[in-house]
C-alpha positions in Angstrom: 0.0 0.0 0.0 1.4 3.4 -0.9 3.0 5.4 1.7 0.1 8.0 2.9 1.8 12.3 3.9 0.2 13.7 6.3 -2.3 16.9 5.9 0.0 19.5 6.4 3.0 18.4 3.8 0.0 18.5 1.6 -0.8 21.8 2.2 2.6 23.5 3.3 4.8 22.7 -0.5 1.4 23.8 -2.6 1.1 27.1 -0.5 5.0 27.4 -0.8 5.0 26.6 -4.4 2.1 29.1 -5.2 4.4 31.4 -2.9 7.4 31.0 -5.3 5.9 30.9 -8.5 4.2 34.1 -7.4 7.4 35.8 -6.9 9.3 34.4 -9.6 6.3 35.7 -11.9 6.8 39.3 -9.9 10.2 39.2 -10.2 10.1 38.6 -13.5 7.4 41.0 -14.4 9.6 43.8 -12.1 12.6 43.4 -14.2 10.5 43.1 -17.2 9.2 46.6 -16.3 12.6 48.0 -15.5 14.2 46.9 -18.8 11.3 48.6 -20.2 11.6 51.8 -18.5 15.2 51.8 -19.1 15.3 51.5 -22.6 11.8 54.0 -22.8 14.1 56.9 -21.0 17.6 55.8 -22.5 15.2 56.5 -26.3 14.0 59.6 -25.2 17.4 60.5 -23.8 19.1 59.6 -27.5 16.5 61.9 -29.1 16.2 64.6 -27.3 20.0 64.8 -28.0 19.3 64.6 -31.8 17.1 67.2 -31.5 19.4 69.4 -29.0 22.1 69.0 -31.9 20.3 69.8 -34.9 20.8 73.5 -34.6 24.4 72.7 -35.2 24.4 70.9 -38.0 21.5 72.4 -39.8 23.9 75.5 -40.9 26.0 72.7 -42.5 23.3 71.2 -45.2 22.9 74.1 -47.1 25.1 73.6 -48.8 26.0 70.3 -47.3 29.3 70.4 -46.8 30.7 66.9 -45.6 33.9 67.7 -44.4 32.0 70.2 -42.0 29.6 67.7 -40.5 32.6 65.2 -40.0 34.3 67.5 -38.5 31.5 68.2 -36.0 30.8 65.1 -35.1 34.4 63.9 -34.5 36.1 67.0 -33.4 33.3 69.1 -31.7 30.7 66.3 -30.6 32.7 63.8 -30.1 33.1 64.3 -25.9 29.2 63.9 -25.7 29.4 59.9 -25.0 27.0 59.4 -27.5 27.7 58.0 -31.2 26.6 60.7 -33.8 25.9 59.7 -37.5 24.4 62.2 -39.8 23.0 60.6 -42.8 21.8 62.4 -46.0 17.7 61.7 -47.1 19.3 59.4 -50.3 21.0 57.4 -46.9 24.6 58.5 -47.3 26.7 59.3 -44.1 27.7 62.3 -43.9 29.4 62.2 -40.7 29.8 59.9 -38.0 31.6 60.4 -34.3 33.6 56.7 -34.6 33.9 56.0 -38.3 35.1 57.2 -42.0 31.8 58.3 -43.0 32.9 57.3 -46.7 33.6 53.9 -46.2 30.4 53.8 -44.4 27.7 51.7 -46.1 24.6 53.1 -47.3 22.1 53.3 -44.4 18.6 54.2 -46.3 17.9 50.7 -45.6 18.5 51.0 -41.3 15.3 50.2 -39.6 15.5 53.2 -37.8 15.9 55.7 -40.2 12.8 54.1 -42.2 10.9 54.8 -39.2 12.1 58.5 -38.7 10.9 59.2 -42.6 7.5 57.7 -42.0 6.9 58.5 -38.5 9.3 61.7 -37.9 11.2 58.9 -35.2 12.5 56.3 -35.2 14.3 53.5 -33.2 15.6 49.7 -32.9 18.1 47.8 -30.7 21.0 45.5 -32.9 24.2 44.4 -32.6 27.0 46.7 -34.5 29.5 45.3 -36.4 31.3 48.3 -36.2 31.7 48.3 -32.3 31.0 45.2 -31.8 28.1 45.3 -29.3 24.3 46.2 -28.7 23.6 49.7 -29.4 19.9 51.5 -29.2 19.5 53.6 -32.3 17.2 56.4 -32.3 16.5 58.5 -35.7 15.1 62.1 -36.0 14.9 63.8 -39.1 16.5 67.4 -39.3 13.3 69.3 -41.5 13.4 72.9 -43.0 10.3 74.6 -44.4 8.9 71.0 -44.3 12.0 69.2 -46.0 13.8 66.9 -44.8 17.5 68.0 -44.7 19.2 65.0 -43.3 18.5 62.9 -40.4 20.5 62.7 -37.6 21.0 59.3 -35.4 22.2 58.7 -32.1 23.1 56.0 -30.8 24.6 54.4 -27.3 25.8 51.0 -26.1 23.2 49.2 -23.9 26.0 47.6 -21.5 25.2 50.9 -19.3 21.4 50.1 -19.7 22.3 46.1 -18.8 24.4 46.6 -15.6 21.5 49.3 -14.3 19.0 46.2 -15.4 21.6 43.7 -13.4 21.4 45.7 -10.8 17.8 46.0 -10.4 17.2 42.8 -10.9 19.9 41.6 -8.1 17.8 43.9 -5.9 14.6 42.5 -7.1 15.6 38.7 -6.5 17.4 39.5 -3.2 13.9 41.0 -2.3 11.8 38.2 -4.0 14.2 35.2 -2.0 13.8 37.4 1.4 9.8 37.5 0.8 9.9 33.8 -0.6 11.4 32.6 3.0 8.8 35.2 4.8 6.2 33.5 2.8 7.6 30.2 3.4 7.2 30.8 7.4 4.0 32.5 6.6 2.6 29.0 5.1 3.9 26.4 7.4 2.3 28.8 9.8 -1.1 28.8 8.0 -0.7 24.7 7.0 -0.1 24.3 10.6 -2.7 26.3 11.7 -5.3 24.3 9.0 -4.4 20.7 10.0 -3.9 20.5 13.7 -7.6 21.2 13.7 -7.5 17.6 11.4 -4.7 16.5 13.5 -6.5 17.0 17.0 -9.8 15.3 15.1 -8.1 12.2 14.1 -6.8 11.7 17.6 -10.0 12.2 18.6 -11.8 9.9 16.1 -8.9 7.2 17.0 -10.0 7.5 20.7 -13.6 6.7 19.7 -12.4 4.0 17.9 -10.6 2.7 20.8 -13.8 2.7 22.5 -13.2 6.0 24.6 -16.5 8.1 24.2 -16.1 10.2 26.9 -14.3 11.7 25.1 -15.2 14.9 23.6 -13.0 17.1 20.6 -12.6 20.9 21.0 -14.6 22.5 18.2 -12.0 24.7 16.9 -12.4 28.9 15.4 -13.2 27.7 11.7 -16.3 27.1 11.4 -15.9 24.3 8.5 -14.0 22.3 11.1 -16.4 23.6 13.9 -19.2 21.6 12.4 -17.0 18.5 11.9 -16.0 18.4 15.7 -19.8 18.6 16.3 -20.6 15.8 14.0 -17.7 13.5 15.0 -19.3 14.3 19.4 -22.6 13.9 18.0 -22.0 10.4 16.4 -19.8 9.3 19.4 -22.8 10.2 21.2 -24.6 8.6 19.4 -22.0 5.4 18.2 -22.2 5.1 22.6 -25.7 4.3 22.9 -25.9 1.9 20.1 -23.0 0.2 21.6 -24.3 -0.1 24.9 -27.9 -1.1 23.5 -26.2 -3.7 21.5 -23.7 -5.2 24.6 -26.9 -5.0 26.9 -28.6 -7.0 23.9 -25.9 -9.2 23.5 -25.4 -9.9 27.3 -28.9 -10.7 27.5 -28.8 -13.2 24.6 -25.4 -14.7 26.2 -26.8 -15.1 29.5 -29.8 -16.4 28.5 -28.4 -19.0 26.3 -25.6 -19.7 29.3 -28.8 -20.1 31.3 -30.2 -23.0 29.6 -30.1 -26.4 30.2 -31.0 -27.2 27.1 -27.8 -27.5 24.4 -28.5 -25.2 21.4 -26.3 -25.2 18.3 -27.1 -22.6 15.1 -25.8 -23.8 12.0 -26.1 -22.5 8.7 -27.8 -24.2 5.0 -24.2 -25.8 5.1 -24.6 -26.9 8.1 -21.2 -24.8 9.4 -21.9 -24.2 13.3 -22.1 -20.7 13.7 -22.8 -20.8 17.6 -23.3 -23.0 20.8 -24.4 -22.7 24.2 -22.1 -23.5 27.4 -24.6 -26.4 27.7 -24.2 -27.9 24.4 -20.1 -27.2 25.1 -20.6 -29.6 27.7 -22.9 -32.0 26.6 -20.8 -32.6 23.2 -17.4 -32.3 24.6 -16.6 -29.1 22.9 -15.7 -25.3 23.0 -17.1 -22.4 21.8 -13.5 -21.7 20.4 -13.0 -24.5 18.3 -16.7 -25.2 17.1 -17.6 -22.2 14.8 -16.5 -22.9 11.3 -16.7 -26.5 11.7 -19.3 -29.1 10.2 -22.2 -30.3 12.4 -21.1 -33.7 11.8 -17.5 -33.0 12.4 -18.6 -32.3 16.3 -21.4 -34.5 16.3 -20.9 -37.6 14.5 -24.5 -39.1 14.5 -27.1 -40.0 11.5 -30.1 -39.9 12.5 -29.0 -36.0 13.9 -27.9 -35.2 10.2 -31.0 -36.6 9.0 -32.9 -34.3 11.2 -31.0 -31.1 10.5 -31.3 -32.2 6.7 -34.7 -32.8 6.3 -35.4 -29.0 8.2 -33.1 -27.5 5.7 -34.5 -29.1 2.9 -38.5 -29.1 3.5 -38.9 -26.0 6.4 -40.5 -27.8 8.6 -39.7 -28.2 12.4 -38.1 -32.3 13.3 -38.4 -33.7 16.8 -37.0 -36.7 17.7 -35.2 -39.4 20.5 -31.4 -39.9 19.6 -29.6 -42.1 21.3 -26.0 -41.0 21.9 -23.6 -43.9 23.1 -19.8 -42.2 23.4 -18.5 -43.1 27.0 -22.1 -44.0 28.2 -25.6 -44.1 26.4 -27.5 -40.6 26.8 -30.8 -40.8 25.1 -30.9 -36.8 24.2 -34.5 -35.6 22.9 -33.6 -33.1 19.1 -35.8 -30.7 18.0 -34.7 -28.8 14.5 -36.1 -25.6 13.2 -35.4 -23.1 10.4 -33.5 -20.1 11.5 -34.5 -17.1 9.9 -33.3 -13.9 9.4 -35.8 -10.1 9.7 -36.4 -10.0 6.4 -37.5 -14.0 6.8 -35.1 -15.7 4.9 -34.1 -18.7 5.5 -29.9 -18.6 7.3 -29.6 -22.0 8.8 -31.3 -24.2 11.3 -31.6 -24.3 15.0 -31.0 -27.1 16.6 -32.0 -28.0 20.5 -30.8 -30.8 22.5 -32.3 -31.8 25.5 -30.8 -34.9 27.8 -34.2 -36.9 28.5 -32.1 -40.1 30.0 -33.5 -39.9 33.3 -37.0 -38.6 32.3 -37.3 -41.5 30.6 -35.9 -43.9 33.5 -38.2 -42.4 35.3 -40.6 -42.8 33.0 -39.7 -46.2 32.4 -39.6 -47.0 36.4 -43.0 -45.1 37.0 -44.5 -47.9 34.2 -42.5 -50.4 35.6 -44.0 -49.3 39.5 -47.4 -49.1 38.5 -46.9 -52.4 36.8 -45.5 -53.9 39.9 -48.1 -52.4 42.3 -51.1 -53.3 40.0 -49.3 -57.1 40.1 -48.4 -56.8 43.9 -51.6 -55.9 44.9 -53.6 -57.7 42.7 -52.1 -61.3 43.5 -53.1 -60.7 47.1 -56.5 -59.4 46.3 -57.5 -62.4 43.6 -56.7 -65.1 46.6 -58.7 -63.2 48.7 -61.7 -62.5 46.5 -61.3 -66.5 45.6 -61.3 -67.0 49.3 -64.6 -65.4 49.5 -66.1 -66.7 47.2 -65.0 -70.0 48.0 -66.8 -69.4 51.3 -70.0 -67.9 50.1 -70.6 -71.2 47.9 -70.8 -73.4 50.7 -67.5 -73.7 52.2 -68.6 -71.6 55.7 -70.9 -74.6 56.3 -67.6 -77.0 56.7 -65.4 -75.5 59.9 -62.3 -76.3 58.8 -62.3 -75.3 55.6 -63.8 -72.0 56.9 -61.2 -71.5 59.2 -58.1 -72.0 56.2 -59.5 -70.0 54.0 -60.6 -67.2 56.7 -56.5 -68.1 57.7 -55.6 -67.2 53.6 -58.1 -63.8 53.8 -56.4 -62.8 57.3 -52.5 -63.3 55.6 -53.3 -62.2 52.4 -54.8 -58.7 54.0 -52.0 -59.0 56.5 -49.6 -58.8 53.0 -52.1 -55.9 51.6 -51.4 -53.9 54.8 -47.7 -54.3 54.7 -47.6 -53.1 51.5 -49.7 -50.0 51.5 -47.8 -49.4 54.6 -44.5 -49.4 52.9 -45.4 -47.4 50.2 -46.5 -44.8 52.8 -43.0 -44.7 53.9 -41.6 -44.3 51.0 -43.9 -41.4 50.0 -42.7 -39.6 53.4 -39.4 -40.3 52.9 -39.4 -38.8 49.3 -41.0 -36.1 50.9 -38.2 -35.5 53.5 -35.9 -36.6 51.1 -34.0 -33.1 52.2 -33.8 -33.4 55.5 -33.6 -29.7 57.6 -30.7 -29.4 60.1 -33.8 -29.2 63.1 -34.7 -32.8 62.5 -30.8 -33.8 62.8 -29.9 -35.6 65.9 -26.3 -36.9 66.5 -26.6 -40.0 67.6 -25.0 -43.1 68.1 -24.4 -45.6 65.7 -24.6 -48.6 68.2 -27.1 -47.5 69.7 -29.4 -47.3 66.6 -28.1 -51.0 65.8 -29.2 -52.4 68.9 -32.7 -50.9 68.6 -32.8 -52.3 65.2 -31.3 -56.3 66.5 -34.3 -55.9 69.2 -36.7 -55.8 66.7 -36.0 -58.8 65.1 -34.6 -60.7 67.9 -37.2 -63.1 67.7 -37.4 -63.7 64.0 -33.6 -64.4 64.5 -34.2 -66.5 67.2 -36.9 -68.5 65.2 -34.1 -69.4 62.4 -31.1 -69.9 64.8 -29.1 -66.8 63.5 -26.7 -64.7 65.7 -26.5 -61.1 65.2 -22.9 -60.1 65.3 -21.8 -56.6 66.1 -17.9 -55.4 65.5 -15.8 -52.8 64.9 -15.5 -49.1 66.4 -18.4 -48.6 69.0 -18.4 -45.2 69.6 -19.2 -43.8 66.1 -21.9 -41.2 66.0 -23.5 -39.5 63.1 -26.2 -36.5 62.3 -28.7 -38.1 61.3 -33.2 -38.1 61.4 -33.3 -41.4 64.4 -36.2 -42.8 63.3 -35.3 -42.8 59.7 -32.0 -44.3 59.5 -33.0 -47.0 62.5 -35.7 -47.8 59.9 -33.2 -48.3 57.1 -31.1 -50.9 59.9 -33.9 -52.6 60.5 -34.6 -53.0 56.9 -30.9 -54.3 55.7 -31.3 -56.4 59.1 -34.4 -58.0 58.4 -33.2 -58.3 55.1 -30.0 -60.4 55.9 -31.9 -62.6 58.3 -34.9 -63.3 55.9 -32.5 -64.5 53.4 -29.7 -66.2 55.5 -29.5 -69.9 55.9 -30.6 -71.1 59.4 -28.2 -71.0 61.7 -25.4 -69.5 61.1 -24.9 -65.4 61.7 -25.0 -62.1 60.4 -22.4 -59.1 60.8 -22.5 -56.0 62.0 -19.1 -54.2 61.1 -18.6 -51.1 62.0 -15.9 -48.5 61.0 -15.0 -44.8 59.8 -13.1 -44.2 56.6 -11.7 -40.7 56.6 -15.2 -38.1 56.7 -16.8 -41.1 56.2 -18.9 -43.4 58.7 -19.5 -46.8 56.8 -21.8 -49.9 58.4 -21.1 -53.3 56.7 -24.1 -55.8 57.0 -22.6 -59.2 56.2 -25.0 -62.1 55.8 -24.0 -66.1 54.5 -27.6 -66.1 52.7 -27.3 -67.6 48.9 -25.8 -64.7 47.5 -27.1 -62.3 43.9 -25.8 -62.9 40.6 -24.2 -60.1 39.3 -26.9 -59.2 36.7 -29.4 -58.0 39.6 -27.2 -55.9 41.6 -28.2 -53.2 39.1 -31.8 -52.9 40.0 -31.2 -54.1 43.5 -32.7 -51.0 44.7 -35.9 -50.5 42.8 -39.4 -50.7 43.9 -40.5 -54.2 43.7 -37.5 -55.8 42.3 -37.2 -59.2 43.3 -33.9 -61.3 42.3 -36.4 -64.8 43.5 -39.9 -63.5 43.1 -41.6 -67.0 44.1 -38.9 -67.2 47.5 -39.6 -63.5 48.1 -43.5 -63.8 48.2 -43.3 -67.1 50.3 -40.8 -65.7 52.8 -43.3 -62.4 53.0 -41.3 -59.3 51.7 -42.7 -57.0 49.7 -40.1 -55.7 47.1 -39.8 -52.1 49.0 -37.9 -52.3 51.7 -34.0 -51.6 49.9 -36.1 -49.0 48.1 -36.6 -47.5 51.1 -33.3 -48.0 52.7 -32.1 -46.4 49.6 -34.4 -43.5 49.9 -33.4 -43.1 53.6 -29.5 -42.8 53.1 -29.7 -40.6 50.4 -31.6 -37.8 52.3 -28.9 -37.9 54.8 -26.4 -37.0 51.8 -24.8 -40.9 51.9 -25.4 -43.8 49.3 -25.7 -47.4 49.9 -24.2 -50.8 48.2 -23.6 -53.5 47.5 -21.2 -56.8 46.8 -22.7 -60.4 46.3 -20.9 -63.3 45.5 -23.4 -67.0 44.5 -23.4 -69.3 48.1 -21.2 -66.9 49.6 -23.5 -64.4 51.1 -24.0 -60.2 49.9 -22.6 -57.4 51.8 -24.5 -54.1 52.1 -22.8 -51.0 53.1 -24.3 -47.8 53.9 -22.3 -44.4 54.0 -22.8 -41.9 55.7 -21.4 -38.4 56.2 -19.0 -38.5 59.7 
């Protein structure tokens, strides 16, 4: 790109050329003038000497007598400075001041003697051969009683006339180069004074663009610059408020697209990602940094997605859809497309949202699979005792003993109604409390919650032989809701005996890991295959649903434990190997 001059060299060599072309054009014009005046008064000098001498040679012309005239002109004129030639009307010399006036050549034919016949003067300025050098001749014709008696010419070299025109002009370009460096200072003065004005508004102008408009420029005294400073504040005023509008608009699009949970990514009919959200960033593994310029599928590498996106693009019209994504685990991510459009409605892109519906639909799959499970659990208890009834109604009430077993299957089937309506109770309350307030916190001893729990099923233990074995570090306390978490004892408890051969035992470890309080129940019960320690913990799940129903559970109580623990900010597992027992741990916060 070419080199760009600032304002005032711009200004400052055309002023200073105009400056010296103007004086050079004076100077010239002066000297012109002078030369003129010069020769004007050294011509009327010459003839009023021809005219101051004609009184003295008119007595000579009549007769002419040559010798005479010579003689005058040599002898008697010849101290005047000033070349005499007296020349007859036929144009012989007659007598001359430097010369043999008959050796002299004819002169009839001299410009200047022409002149003085037609116009009674005459002049001209030529170099002569005679004296080798410029002379100015001037003619004027000696007349008597209107006839023309001779002419006489004078004549004188112009090296006089050029030294008093050197002169001059030395004076005149001594002036003209004294004015020229005045008028130099004058200009850079006036340049100067014409671009800092510009100078002082391009600062200003690059401070705006630097984002600084607080700033404000001095309207300086001319008025053409005046109303530029005006325009420049009034635009920075101006450039501020669209600036701040846009940031405020821009911070509200940024933070509401930070605030969603939803992943968003805008792409255009090429499907190049123009933007992304922070939660599509995360969700994808990517960066707003990196992802602009890129291909969808580049980020994203899925088909059904592209499909999606596609289809919008092609047709217009909005795509929904279940995608499942399995990268380092499977996310089942609900994609809505949609055209995205410009003011003028023309079609820029698409607009794609991503929404993670993995545990909406586990939850939707678990609420099925629950109200399956209750519908079952309830029902099997309900059909023997609706077949119990009607067993009696038809005649069995007559027969006491086969009233009394199927009164016996009413009485334990209702018995198993209650126990599960009753559980399910609990584990509505405890989803209720599942965050637990600091008020209902007591801290409390672990042993002490493990002994009310072995009291309550002492006798059930006692029934199948099984001793309850408790070990480890006795003085652990935790914060914790009593009633809750002795609940969830009794439950892992009764759990371990219920499913633990007759007699041998079940252990109690207890122990604190760092912040952590953990309590090990260990039972020798058939043990879980590994496939079921999954869904160990959901409602209803039963690893042996014939043993479970005959032994009397009802499929909720490691729900609830579950439930329990996690309100108190801890987790529960657990490890399970076939005939060699299952060990559930719960932790809890120290």
């Amino acid at each position: 790109m070419k080199n760009k001059t600032r304002l005032l060299w711009r200004i400052y060599p055309s002023y200073l050329l105009i400056t010296v072309a103007c004086m050079v054009a004076a100077s010239g014009y002066t000297s012109s003038v002078w030369k003129s005046f010069f020769l004007e008064s050294t011509s009327r000098d010459l003839e009023i000497r021809s005219r101051l001498l004609s009184p003295y040679i008119e007595p000579l012309l009549n007769p002419v007598d040559v010798q005479a005239v010579d003689n005058l002109c040599k002898k008697q004129l010849g101290n005047i400075n000033t070349r005499l030639t007296i020349i007859l009307p036929n144009g012989t010399v007659i007598g001359d001041t430097e010369e043999n006036p008959s050796i002299m050549d004819n002169h009839l034919d001299r410009q200047e003697v022409k002149a003085a016949f037609l116009k009674g003067m005459g002049e001209s300025i030529r170099y002569s051969r005679t004296l080798d050098q410029d002379m100015m001749y001037v003619a004027v014709p000696l007349k008597k009683d209107g006839r023309i008696l001779a002419i006489i010419r004078t004549s004188v070299p112009l090296t006089a006339v050029k030294s008093a025109l050197y002169r001059v002009r030395m004076k005149v370009a001594l002036g003209a180069v004294v004015l020229a460096f005045l008028a130099a200072g004058v200009s850079l003065w006036i340049s100067k004074r014409i671009s800092r004005p510009m100078e002082q508004m391009r600062k200003g102008a690059e401070r705006f663009a630097q984002g600084d408009f607080g700033f404000q420029l001095v309207e300086p005294p001319i008025k053409e610059m005046a109303c530029l400073a005006r325009a420049l504040n009034k635009t920075a005023i101006e450039l501020k408020e669209h600036i701040d509008q846009i940031t405020k608009q821009s911070n509200d699009y940024q933070n509401v697209l930070s605030s969603m949970r939803e992943g968003l990514i805008a792409v255009n009919r090429d499907q190049i990602v123009l933007h992304l959200n922070p939660a599509a960033e995360k969700m994808f593994g990517t960066s707003q940094e990196d992802s602009p310029g890129r291909i969808l599928q580049e980020i994203i590498r899925n088909q059904k997605l592209n499909e999606l996106v596609l289809w919008t693009l092609k047709t217009g019209q909005p795509q929904e859809g279940d995608i499942l994504f399995a990268d380092q685990q499977e996310r089942l991510i609900n994609v809505h497309t949609t055209l995205l459009t410009d003011e003028e409605d023309l079609t820029n892109g698409a607009l794609v949202v991503f929404n993670d519906v993995t545990h909406l639909r586990r939850l939707e799959n678990l609420r099925k699979d629950f109200a399956a499970s209750v519908s079952h659990e309830i029902k099997t208890p309900l059909t023997a005792v609706k077949a119990s009834v009607e067993t009696l109604l038809s005649g069995a009430m007559d027969d006491a003993a086969q009233a009394r077993r199927f009164l016996s299957m009413i009485k334990n089937n209702t018995d198993r109604l209650e126990a599960i309506v009753e559980d399910l109770l609990q584990l509505a309350r405890i989803e209720k409390e599942k965050d637990i307030g600091e008020d209902q916190l007591e801290k409390v001893g672990v042993l002490d919650m493990i002994e009310s729990a072995k009291e309550a099923v002492s006798e059930k233990a006692r029934i199948k032989d099984i001793s309850i074995q408790v070990r480890g570090e006795e003085n652990l306390t935790v914060h914790v809701n009593p009633r809750l978490m002795e609940q969830a004892f009794l439950n892992l408890l009764d759990n371990a005996i219920q499913y633990a051969e007759p007699g041998t035992s079940v252990n109690i470890d207890l122990e604190k890991l760092d912040s952590l309080v953990l309590i090990h129940f260990k039972d020798q019960g058939p043990g879980i295959a590994k496939e079921h320690l999954p869904r160990l913990f959901e409602r209803f799940y039963r690893v042996d649903k014939a043993r479970s129903r005959k032994l009397g559970g009802t499929g909720l109580g490691l729900a609830i434990v579950k439930h329990i623990v996690g309100a108190h900010g801890g987790r529960v597992t657990v490890e399970s190997t076939m005939r060699q027992g299952s060990l559930f741990t719960i932790h809890l916060p120290a």
